[in-house]
N, C-alpha and C positions, 0 to 999 in steps of 0.2 A: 367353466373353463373347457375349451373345445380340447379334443382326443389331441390333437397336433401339439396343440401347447401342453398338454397333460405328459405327452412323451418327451417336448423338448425339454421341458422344470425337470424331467425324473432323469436324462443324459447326466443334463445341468450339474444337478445333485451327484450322480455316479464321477466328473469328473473332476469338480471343482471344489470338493467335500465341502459342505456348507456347515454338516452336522461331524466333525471332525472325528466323533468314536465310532461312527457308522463302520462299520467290519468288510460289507462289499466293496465301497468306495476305495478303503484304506489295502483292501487285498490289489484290487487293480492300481494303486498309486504302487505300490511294492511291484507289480508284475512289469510296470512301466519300465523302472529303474532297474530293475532285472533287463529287460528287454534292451535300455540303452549302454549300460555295462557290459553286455555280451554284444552288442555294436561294435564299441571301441575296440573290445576285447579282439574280434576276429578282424578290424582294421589294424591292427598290429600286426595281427598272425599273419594277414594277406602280405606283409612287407619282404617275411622271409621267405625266399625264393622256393626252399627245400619243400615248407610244409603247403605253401600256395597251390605245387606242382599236384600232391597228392590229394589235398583236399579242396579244389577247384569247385569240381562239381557243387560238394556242400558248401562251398564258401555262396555259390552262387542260387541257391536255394533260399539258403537263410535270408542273402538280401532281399531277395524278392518278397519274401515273407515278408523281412523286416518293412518294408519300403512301403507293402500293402496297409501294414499296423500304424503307421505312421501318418499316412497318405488320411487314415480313417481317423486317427485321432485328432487330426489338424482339420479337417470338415468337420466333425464334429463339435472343436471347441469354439469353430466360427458359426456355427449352426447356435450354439446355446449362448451368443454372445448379447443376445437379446433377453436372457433370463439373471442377467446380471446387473443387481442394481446400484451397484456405481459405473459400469459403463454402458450402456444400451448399444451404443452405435458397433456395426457392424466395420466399418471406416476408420475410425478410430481404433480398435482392438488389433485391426493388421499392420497396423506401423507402430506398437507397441514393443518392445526388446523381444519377451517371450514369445508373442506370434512371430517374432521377424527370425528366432532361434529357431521356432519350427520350422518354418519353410528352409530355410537353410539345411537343415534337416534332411530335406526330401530334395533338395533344387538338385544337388550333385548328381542325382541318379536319374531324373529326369532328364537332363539334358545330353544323357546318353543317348537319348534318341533324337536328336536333334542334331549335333552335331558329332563330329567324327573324328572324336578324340579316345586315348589310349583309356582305357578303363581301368586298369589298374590304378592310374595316375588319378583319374577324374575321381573313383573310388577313396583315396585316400584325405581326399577333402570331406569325407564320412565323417570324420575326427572330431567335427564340429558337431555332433551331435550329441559328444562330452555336456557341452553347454544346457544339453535341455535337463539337467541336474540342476540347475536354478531354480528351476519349478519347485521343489522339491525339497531343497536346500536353503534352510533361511538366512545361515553364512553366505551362500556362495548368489544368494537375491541380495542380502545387504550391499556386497561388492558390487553388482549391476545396479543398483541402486546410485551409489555414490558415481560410479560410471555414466549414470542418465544426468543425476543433477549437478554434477561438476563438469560436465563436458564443457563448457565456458571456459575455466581454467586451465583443465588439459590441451585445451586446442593452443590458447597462449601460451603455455609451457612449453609446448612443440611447435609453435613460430618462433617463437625466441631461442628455442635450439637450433633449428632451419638456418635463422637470420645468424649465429653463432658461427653456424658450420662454414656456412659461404664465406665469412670472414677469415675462421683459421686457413681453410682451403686457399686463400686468395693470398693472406698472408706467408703462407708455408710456401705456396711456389713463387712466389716476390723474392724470397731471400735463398730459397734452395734448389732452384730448377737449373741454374747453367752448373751445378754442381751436382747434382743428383737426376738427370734430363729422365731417366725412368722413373723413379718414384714420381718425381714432383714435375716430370715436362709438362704437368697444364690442369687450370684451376680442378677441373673432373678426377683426374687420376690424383690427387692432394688432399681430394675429400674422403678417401681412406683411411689416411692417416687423420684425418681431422676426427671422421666419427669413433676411430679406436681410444683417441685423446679426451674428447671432449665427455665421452662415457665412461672413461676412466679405466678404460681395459685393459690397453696400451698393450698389444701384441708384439710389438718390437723388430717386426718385419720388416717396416719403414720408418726408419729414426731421422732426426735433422743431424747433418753433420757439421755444419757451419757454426762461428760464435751465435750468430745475430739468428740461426736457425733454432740454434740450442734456448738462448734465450724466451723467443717468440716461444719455443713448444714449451717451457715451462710455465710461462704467464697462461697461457691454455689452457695446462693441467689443470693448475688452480684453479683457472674459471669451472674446468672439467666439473670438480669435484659438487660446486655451487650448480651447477646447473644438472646432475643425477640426483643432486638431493630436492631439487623443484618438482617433479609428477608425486616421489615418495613424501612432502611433505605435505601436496595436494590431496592426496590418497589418505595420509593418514586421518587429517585435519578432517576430511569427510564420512571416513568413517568413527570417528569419534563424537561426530555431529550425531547420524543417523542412529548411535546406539545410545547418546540423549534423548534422541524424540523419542525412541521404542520404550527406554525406562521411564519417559514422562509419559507416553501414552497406558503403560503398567500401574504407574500410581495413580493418572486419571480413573484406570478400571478400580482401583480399591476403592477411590475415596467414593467413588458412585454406590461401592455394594455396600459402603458403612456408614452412609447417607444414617441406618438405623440402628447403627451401634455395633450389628452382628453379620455377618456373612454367613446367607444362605446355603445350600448344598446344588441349587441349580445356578447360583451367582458362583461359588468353587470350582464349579464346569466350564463354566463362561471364561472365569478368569487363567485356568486353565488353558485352554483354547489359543484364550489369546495370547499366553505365553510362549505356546509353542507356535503361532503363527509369528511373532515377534523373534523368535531364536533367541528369547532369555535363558539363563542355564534355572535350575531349580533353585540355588543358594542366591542368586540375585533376586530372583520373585519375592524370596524368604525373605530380603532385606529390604528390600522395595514394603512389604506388605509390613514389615517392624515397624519399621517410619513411620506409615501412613497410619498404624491403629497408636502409635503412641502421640501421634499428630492430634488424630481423631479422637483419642480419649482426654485428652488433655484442653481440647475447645468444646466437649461434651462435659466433662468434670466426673469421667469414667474411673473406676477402681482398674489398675492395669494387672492386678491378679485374676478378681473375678469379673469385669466388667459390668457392675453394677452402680450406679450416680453413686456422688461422693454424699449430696446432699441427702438421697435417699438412706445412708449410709449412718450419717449421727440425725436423723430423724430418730431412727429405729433403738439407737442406742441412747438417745436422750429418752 
């Protein structure tokens, strides 16, 4: 292996913890999330006028700093993207959610210098770099997760709202506009009142006041109610998916390590590992791993006290 590749596998390793008890790797995953928490942290603080005035300076320190740390960890993970063996491609890995979290990351601050806009304002789109806690997070990867492979449904969930709203909008100033010519003088200004309805909010700033108005905006609610429970029932339904395939992929890893009856201490690592790459809690692993050895002793003809053959068992006692 040439020096180049010997240094790109060892980034590799420092940032994409291969060997997950590794202490360096796991010290910089911690200094990361340190680093993006105190982001957020001082994008808040920038908002309040009083503390902005006095700690400007520092505000504008840190980001630079920040901006540099970041600038380097996003070349770097696209530098080692070639030491990853399920994705090689360089092309591939930039239009993935996580690279595309990074650069978003860094795009805000970047085009401070390009264009000639309020920095304060541009700065506050920092916010987004909350998101690179995904990495990080195997709850808040699960949710970008069901985000990538539901996106099919969500987009039809949100044209059928679309196609919804135009409706109430068209409908609400059909029966309320020579009555209400402010709220409702034109289908635009009636999509207010359609999106507070149809979301079920209903702010009451803009009500119908007509029989046939009053009617119309009730039939709406109802639909309202049907159509906020459409993304939360897609949402659910796919996160209930993804936390089937991670328990089925946990009990794939047992039934592999008791292929021999017993789990080793470097298969308890492994399985480990995988648990916590997974975001199973500890009590589920435990339950998952019950199943599969009472699974496995029972098409072995295992003792479930001491796991020793049943046959082997009145051999000895005959």
């Amino acid at each position: 292996m040439s020096e180049h590749a010997s240094l790109r596998a060892r980034v590799y390793w420092w940032l994409e913890r291969p060997d997950r008890e590794a202490r360096g790797p796991r010290l910089l995953e911690i200094a990361l999330i340190l680093l993006i928490t105190a982001n957020v942290t001082a994008v808040i603080l920038e908002t309040v006028s009083t503390i902005y005035a006095v700690w400007q300076p520092a505000f504008d320190v840190f980001e630079r700093i920040s901006l540099t740390m970041f600038i380097i960890e996003y070349a770097a993970r696209l530098w080692v993207v070639p030491e990853n063996p399920q994705n090689r491609s360089r092309r591939a890995w930039v239009v993935t959610p996580s690279a595309i979290i990074d650069l978003l990351a860094i795009l805000p601050a970047l085009l401070v210098l390009l264009f000639p806009v309020d920095l304060r304002i541009l700065r506050a789109f920092r916010i987004v770099r909350l998101l690179k806690l995904t990495r990080y997070s195997p709850a808040l990867g699960m949710l970008l997760a069901v985000f990538e492979e539901e996106a099919g449904a969500f987009f039809a969930g949100f044209f059928i709202l679309i196609v919804m709203l135009v409706l109430a909008a068209s409908g609400a100033w059909l029966v309320e506009h020579q009555v209400q010519p402010d709220a409702f003088g034109s289908i635009p200004a009636a999509m207010w009142w359609a999106v507070a309805t149809l979301t079920t909010v209903g702010y009451g700033d803009v009500t119908p006041v007509t029989i046939a108005g009053k009617i119309f905006g009730a039939i709406i609610t109802v639909l309202g109610i049907g159509m906020a429970a459409l993304p939360a029932g897609i949402l659910a339904s796919g996160l209930n998916d993804q936390l089937h395939r991670r328990r089925s992929s946990m009990q794939a890893e047992f039934r592999r390590a008791l292929e021999d009856g017993f789990i080793c201490d470097a298969e308890e690592v492994e399985i480990e590992d995988l648990r916590k790459s997974l975001g199973l809690s500890y009590r589920a692993a435990l339950q998952i791993r019950s199943e599969v050895e009472a699974e496995v002793q029972a098409r072995l003809h295992l003792c479930p006290s001491c796991g020793r053959s049943l046959s082997d068992q009145k051999e000895t006692s005959a």
